[in-house]
N, C-alpha and C positions, 0 to 999 in steps of 0.2 A: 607722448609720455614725458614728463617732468621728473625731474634729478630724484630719484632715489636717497631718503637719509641712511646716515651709516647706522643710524638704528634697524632698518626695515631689510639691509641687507645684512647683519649682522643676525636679525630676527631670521633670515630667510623665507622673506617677502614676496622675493620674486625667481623666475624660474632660471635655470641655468641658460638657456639659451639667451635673455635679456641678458644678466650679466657676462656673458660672452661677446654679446655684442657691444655692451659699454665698453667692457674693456678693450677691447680690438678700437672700436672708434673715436672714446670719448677718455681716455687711461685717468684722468684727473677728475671724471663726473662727482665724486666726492667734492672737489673743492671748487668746481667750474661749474656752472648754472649752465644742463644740457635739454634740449626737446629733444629728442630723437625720433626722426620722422621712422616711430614704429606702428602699423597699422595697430588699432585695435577694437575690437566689441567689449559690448558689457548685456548680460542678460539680466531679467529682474529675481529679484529674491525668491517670490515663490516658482517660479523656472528651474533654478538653481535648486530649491529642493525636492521639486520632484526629477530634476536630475541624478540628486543625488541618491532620492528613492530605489529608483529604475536602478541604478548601481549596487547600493546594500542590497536590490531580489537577486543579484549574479545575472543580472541580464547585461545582455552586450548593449553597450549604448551608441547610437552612432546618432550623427549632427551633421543638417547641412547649411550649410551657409548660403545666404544670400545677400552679400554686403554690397551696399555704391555710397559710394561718400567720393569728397575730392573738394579743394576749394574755390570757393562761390566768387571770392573780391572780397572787396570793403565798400562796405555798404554803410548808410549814416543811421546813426542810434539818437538816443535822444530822453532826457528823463524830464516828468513831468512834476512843476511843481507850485502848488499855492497854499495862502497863509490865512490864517485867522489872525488879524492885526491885534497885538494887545492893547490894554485898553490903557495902561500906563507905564507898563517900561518894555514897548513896542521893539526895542534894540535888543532885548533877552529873546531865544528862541528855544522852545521845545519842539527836536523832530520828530517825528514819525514818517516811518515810510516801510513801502514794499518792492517787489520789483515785477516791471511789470512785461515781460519778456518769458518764456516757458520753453523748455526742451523740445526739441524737434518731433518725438514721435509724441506728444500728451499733445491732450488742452491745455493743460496747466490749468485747472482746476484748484488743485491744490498749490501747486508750487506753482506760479504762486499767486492766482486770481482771488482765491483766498483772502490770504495775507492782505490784497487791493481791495476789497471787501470792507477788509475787517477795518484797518485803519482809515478810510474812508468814511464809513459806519458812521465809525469813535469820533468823526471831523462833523460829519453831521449834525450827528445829535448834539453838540456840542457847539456849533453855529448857529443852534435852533432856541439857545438858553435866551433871556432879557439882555443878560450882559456878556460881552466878549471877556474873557479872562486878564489877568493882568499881565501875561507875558502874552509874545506872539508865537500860536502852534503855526509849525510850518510841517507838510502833508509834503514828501519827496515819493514820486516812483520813479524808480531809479530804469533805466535803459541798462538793455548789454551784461544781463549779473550774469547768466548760464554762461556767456566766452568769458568769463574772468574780472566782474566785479569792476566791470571797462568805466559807466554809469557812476558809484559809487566814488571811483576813483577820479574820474572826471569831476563830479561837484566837489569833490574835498580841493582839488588843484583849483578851480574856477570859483571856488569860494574860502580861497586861504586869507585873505584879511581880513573874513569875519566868522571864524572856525571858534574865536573864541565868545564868541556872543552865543554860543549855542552851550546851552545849559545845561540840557540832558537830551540823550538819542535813544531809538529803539525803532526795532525791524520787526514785523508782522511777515516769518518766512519757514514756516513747521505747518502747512495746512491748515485746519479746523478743528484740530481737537479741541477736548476743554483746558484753558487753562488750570494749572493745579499749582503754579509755584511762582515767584515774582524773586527775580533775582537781580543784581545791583553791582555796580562798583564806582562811587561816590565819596563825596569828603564824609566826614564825620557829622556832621550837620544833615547832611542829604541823609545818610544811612537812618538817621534818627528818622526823620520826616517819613522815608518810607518804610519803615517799621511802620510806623502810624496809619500809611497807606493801606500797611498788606491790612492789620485789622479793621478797615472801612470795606475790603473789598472778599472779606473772607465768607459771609454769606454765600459766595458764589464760590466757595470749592476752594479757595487760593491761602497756602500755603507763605510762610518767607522762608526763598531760598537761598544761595551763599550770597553773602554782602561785599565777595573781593572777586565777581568773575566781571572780567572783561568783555563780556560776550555779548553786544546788544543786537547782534546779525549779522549775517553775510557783508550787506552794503554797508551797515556801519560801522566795520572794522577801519576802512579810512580814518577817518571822525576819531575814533580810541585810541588812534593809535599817535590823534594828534592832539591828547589829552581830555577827550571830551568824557564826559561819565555817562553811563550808560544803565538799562535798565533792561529788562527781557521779563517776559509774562509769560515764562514756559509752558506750552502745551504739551496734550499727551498725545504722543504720536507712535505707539507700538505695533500699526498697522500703516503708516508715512512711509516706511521703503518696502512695500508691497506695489505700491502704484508712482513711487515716487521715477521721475523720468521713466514712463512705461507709457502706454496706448491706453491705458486704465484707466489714468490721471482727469477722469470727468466727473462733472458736478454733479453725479448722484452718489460720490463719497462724500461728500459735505452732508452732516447731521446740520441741520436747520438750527436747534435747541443747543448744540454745542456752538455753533456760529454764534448766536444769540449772546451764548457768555462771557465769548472772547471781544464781541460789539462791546458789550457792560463793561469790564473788565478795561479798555484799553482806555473808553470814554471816561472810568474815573480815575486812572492813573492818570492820565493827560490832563485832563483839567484842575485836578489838585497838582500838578507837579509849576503848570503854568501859572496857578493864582497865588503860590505862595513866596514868595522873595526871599528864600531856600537859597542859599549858596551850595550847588550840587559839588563844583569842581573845588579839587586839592588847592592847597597854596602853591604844594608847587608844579601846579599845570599850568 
């Protein structure tokens, strides 16, 4: 368990018994960054509502458990990564990446073999063009994102004196749905450019959504957080925490024709975003 904000317990987030025991062991968890070795489970959504079913018929519900967990060590992680050279300003980098690591009970299917999939895909058919683009794509699957984004964190420290050669980022980590929305936070220049993008790429369903979120993915919140701009190709995932870290999480939720669109979709973001000499980042990043 991780520190609780004073919003969430202010919301009454959590159960009395939790905040019984912060307070008794941790009295400052508000202003002191606390774990507290508190066991816990999580069941999946649809579990939870037919729990909660069984309870609105006045039936008694009873639950048994059967938990083992306990810690393994440290073990070595490791992210995987290579480039489409550009063909003339080689030192500008557009990423893409996924991660490529999955929840303990799934395949990861979805979260996130997918996601390795898809921007993979988008690397391919894209290396398969006459000419290389003019900047260089660089394809990261990140290690270690399910324990905390370990992977992510890692390249951004082992790649800080050239964080700012990276031009624009974006994560392939919401499954397979279609995308429906392309979302941004770039200079004023970039915003333009990808205006321009969403209507190249709106054939295929795709929407422009807000031009100020920060959000290009899990793993590259590093990356944003170290100025870099970012982009997101929102998919639609209304059925993503049905199976998301659950036993579910196999490749016969992956729609083929929705995969297909997020492949299109990524391959011409990426390659318009690397062939145009677009100044994505603020002046003052």
């Amino acid at each position: 368990m991780t520190t609780p904000s004073e919003n969430t317990v202010q919301a009454n987030r959590h159960s009395q018994t939790v905040l019984d025991y912060l307070n008794s062991e941790h009295p400052d968890f508000l202003e002191t960054p606390v774990r507290a070795e508190i066991p816990a489970i999580a069941i999946s959504a649809p579990d939870a509502d037919q729990i909660e079913r069984i309870h609105e018929a006045g039936e008694t519900v009873q639950i048994r458990l059967d938990v083992e967990a306990g810690w393994q060590g440290t073990v070595q992680s490791g992210n995987v990564i290579a480039e489409i050279p550009g063909r003339e300003l080689p030192d500008e980098i557009v990423l893409i990446g996924a991660h490529l690591d999955s929840w303990d009970e799934a395949t990861g299917a979805l979260d996130d073999g997918a996601g390795v999939g898809i921007v993979t895909g988008a690397a391919h058919l894209i290396a398969s063009l006459p000419r290389a683009p003019r900047r260089t794509i660089q394809i990261v699957l990140f290690g270690a994102e399910e324990v905390g984004l370990l992977g992510a964190f890692a390249y951004a420290r082992d790649n800080s004196d050239h964080v700012g050669n990276i031009v624009l980022a974006s994560e392939s980590d919401f499954g397979a749905g279609h995308v429906w929305s392309l979302t941004s936070w770039a200079s004023d220049e970039g915003t333009a450019f990808l205006d321009e993008t969403q209507e190249l790429i709106a054939p295929l369903g795709i929407i422009r959504g807000s031009r100020v979120s920060r959000s290009g993915g899990p793993d590259i919140i590093p990356l944003a957080a170290r100025g870099v701009p970012v982009f997101r190709l929102t998919q639609h995932g209304s059925d993503y925490f049905d199976y998301h870290h659950t036993p579910d999480d196999t490749v016969d939720k992956i729609d083929p024709d929705a995969f297909a669109q997020n492949v299109a979709a990524w391959a011409a973001v990426t390659w318009l975003a690397a062939e145009t000499p677009v100044e994505f980042r603020t002046q003052d990043e």
